[in-house]
N, C-alpha and C positions, 0 to 999 in steps of 0.2 A: 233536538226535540223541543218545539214549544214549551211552556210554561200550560197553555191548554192542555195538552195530548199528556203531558207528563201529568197533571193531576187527574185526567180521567183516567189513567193506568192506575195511580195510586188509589181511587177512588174506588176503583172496581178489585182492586187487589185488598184491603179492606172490608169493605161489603161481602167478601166472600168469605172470611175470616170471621166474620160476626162481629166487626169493630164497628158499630155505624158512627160513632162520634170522629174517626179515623178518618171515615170516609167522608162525611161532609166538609170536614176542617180541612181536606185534602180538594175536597173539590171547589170551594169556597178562597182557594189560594190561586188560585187559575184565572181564577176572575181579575177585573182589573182592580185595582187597590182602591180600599175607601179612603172620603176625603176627612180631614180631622176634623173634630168639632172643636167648641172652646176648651183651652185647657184648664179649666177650673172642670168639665164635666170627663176628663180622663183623668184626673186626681178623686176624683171623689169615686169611679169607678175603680182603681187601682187599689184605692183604700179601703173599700170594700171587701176585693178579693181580700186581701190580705187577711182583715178582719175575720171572712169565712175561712180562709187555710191556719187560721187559729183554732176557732171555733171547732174545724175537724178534726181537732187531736182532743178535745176536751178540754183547748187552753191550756194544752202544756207543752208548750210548743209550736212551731208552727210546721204546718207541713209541709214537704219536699215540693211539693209540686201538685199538678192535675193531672194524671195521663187520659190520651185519648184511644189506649191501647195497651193488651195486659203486658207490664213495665219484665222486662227482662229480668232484672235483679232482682225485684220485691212483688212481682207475680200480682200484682193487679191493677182493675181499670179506675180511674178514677184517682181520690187523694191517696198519695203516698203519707208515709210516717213522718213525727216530726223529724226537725236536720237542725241539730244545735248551730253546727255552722253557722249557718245564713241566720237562724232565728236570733242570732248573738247579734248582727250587725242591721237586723231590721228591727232593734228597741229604741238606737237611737232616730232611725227615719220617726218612729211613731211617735217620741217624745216630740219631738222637731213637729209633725201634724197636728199632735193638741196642742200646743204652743200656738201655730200658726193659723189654725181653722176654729180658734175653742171650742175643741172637743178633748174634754178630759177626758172620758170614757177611753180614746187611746193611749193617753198616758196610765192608764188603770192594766190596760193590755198590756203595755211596754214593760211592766214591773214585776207582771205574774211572770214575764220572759224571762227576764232575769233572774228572776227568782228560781223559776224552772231550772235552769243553765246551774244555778247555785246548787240545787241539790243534785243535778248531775257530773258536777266536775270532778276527774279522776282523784283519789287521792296524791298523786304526785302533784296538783293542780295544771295539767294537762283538761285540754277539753280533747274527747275521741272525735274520731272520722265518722264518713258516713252517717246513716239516721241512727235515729231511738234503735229498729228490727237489729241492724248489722252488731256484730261481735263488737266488743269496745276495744278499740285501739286509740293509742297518743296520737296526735296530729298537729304539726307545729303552725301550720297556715289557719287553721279550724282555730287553734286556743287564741292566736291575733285578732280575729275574730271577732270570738266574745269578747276581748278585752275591750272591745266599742262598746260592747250593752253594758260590763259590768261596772265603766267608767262612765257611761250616760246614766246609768243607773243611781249610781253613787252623786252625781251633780245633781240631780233632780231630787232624789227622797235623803239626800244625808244617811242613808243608812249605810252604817260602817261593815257591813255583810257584805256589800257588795264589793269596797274598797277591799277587803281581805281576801276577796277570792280571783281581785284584779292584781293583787300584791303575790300572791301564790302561783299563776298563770305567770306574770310575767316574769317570777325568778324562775320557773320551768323551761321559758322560753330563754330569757338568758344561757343558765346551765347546759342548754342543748346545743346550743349555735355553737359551729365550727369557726376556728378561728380566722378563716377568711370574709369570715361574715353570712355565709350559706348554711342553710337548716338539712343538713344528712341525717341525723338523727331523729328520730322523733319525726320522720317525714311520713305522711300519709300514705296509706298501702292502698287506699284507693287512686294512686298517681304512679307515674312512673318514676321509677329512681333518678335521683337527683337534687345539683341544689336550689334548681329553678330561683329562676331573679324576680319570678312572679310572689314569691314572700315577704318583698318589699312591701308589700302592703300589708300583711303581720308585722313586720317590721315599725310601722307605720302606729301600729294600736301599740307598741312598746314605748314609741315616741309620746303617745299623747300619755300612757303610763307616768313616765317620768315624768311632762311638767305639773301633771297635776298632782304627785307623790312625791316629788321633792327627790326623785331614785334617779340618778348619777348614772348607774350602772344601765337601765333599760334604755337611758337616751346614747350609751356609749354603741350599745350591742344596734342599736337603730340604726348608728352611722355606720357600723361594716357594715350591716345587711345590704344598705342603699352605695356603699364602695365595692360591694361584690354585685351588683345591677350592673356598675359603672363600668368595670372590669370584664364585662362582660356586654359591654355596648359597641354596633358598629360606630365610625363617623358618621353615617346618617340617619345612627337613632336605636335602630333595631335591636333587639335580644334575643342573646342567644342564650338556654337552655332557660323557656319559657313557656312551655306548654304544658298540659296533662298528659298528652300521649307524642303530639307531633312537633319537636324542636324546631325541623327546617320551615314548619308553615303552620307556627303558635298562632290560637285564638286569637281574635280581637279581645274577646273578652279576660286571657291572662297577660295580652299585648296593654290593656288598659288599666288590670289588677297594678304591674311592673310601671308601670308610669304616672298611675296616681303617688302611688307608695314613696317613689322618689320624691317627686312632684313635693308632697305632703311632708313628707319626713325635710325636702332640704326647707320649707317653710318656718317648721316647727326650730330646727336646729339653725337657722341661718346662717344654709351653705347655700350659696349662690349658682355651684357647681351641680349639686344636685338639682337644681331647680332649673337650670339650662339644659340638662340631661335629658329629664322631660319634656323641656320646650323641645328640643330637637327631635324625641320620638312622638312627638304628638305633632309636631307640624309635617312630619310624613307620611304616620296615618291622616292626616285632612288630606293630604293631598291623593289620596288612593279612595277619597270619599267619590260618590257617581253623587251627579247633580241634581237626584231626586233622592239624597239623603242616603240610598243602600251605600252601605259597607261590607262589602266579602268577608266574610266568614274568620278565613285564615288570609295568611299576606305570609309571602316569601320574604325574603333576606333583602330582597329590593324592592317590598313594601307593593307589590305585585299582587291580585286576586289569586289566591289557590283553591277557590270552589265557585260555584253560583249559588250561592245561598249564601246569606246574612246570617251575622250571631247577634237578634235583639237585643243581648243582654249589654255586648260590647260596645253596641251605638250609642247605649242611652250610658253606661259609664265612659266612653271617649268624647259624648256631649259634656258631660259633668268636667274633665279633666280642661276643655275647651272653655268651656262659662268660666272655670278658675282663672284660665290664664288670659279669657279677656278681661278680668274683672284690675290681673295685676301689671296685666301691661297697655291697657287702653286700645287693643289692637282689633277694628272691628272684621278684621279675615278670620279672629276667632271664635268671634259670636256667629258668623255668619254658617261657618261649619256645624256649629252646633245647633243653629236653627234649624240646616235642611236633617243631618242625623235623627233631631225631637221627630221633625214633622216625617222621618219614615217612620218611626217606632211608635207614631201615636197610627198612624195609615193603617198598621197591621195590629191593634186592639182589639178588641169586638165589644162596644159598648151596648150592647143588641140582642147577644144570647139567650135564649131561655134555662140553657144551662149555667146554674151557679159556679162551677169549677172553669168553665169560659170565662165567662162577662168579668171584663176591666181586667181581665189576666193576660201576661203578658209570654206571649210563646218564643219557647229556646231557640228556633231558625223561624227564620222564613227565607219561600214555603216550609210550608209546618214538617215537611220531610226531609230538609236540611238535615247537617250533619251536628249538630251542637242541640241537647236536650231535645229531640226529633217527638214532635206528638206528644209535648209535654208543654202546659204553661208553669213555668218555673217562679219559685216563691225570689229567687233574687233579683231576678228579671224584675221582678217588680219593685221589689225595693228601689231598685236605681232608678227606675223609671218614676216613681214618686220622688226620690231626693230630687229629681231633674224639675217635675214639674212646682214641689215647696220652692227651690230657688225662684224660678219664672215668678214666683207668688210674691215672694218678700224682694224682688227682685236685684238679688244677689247669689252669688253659687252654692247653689245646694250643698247636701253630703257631706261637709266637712266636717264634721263631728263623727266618720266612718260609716 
């Protein structure tokens, strides 16, 4: 079936439904892809959203997401609740934006986030799953997390509130990791059992724990996390027990969580071997890139498409992973991947919307009925996609601060 014929199905299957924001964003994907503008004016739409999915919690937080369709879990149209999660890991993008565009006004943001995160953190100092609505549960990938806002937090205001509640998270996360390096405990019940090698990138916020805390112990538990990736890697890169749901044909976007995470952590630790681990699973996914920047969704064991739908979120973090490693090996095949990946993920933006929970937001597939955040513009989505475009800015690689 066409890309046409399949959104005037969705479009009509919606509109019947009473979803009309469903329907147009469904119809609107059929068409042929717009062209990007300058990226100074998809950063400042991106930062926008964000600023509004703040704003729709009351600033305590930022919210999940925009649904375009009443959300299966939390039953409405529009902003979901906040997601400590992601809001933990988009205070440092926002420090990183007033720094970079002087605008304090989002370092003022960035700090009420933390802040927030501070007065929700489990007493075991665990950060829970899921949003604000969901029952609190521990979550070892969610508390990795925060450990980026409450260690951006703490470098930016000196306030030792923060450092104490990144010092409690991260002896949580220690105490929980199994000895091979994999987080079974304390594993999110919004995922499937296991020890997925995608925590390497919690992992990752343990590492930057330690150098900045002088903790021995957080930069030890980093390096199993990133030797049970490894342990878990084929010869051509791939991982295995990396997904949310599906191992044999993991996201881009926990294919990309798994390969910063190493990536980062063998940088932080200078292991060479981690940092080749990376280079190997990231120069496989380029090469499963299509030449107008899509990226498939999911990718088999042989780095093969396993849908027709893209994971935005993945393209603009396997950009980021690429700008890194052209920055450390001089190699312009990986700038070059990451240029066409940017220029799909800015192609499917909408800088144009009259609706606020649209415009500068960035959506979980395309088409917007894909299988990853389906009819949803996702608050992390965006985060990457603004660390992507801050690099383009400072012209250096974004994100690295989580």
């Amino acid at each position: 079936m066409s890309a046409r014929a399949r959104a005037a199905l969705e479009a009509i299957r919606w509109r019947l439904r009473g979803e009309p924001l469903a329907a147009r964003a469904a119809w609107r994907d059929g068409a042929a892809p717009r062209a990007p503008r300058d990226e100074s004016a998809h950063l400042d739409a991106v930062l926008g959203w964000l600023e509004r999915a703040h704003d729709a919690t009351g600033r305590r937080g930022v919210a999940r997401s925009f649904g375009l369709r009443r959300h299966r879990r939390y039953g409405v149209t529009g902003w979901t609740a906040a997601y400590p999660e992601t809001t933990g890991y988009i205070i440092p993008t926002m420090y990183e934006a007033a720094r970079r565009l002087a605008r304090p006004e989002l370092a003022t943001r960035a700090t009420e986030m933390a802040a927030w995160e501070a007065d929700l953190q489990m007493e075991s100092g665990a950060v829970r799953g899921g949003t604000v609505e969901d029952e609190p549960s521990p979550a070892a990938f969610n508390t990795g997390q925060v450990l980026f806002g409450w260690i951006a937090a703490f470098e930016e205001t000196r306030e030792r509130r923060f450092l104490d509640c990144a010092a409690r998270a991260a002896q949580w996360l220690v105490g929980s990791q199994d000895p091979d390096g994999a987080w079974r405990r304390g594993a999110s019940r919004f995922a499937a059992p296991g020890g997925h090698v995608y925590n390497a990138r919690a992992a990752w916020g343990l590492a930057r724990f330690g150098r900045v805390a002088g903790d021995g112990a957080a930069g030890t538990a980093a390096r199993r996390a990133a030797e049970f990736a490894l342990a878990n890697q084929a010869a051509n890169g791939w991982f295995a027990d990396n997904c949310l749901t599906d191992p044999a044909r993991p996201l881009t976007h926990t294919i990309a969580y798994a390969t910063q995470g190493v990536l980062e952590i063998g940088l932080l630790l200078g292991e060479l071997r981690f940092v080749e681990a990376a280079r190997r699973a990231a120069r496989s996914c380029a090469a499963a890139l299509r030449a107008d920047g899509f990226l498939a969704g999911r990718l088999d064991r042989d780095w093969r498409a396993a849908v027709d739908w893209s994971c935005v979120t993945g393209e603009a973090q396997m950009a980021l992973v690429w700008e890194r490693l052209a920055a450390l090996d001089g190699d312009a095949a990986w700038r070059e991947a990451a240029d066409r990946a940017l220029r799909h993920a800015l192609s499917v933006q909408d800088l144009a919307s009259g609706e606020p929970g649209i415009r500068g937001g960035v959506p979980g597939s395309f088409p917007i009925w894909g299988g990853y955040g389906g009819y949803e513009y996702l608050n992390w989505a965006a985060k990457f996609l603004a660390d992507l475009l801050l690099g383009r800015i400072a012209g250096e690689p974004g994100g690295t601060r989580g």
